[in-house]
N, C-alpha and C positions, 0 to 999 in steps of 0.2 A: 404376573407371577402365578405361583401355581398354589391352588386351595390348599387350605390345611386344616380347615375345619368342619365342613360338610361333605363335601365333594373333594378327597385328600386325591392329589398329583393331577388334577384340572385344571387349565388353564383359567384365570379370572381376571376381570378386570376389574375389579375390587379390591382384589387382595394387595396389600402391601408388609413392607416387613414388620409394622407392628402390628400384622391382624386384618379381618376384613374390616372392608371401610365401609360396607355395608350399613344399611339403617337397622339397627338392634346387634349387628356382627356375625349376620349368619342368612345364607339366604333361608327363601321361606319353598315349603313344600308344594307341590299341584293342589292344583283343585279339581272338583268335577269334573270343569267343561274343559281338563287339560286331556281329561281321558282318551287315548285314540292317538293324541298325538304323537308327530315321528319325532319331536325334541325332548320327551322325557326320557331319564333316564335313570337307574337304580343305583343307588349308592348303600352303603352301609347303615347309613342312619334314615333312609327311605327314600321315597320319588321325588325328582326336586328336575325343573327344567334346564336344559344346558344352554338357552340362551336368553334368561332372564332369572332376575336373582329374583323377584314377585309377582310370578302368575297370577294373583285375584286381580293386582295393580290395569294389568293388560284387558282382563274380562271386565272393568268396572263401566266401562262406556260402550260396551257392547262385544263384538267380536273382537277377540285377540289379532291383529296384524301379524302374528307369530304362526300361528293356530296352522297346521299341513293340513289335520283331519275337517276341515269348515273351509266350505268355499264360499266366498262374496258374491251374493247373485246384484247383479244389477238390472232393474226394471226399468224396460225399455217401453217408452211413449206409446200407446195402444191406439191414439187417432192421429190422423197425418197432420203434419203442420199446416195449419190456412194459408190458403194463396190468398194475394191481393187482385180481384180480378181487373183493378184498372193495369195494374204493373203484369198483367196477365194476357189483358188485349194487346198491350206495347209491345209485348215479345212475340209475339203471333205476327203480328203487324210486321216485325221487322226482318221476318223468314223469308 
């Protein structure tokens, strides 16, 4: 259905026809580390994300999964994995 309380003619998935079914009945606003990003969006009653009704909710375990502006770096292994040199002479052997 479509907001009618924060974000009025928005699609939600909260919304129903008594009201948002939200927790409090109202999504909640960005925060800092929303800043940048490509999913805020302005509304009348200020910045509030269009694909989560509680940005802090998303930032409380680290980086938001949502987040466009934060990329995820992954830290790749810096020494080579150990060979086994018995299981090392075996494949030698077997060339």
């Amino acid at each position: 259905m479509r907001c009618t309380s924060v974000k009025p003619g928005v699609e939600c998935a909260f919304m129903t026809a008594k009201g948002c079914g939200y927790k409090g009945g109202i999504c909640q606003q960005i925060i800092e580390q929303c800043s940048g990003c490509g999913r805020q969006g302005q509304y009348s009653s200020g910045w509030y994300c269009t694909a989560c009704p509680d940005p802090s909710s998303k930032w409380r375990n680290g980086i938001c999964n949502l987040a466009t502006h934060v990329s995820a770096t992954v830290s790749a292994p810096e020494s080579k994995q150990k060979i086994n040199p018995l299981k090392a002479s075996k494949r030698a052997a077997g060339k």
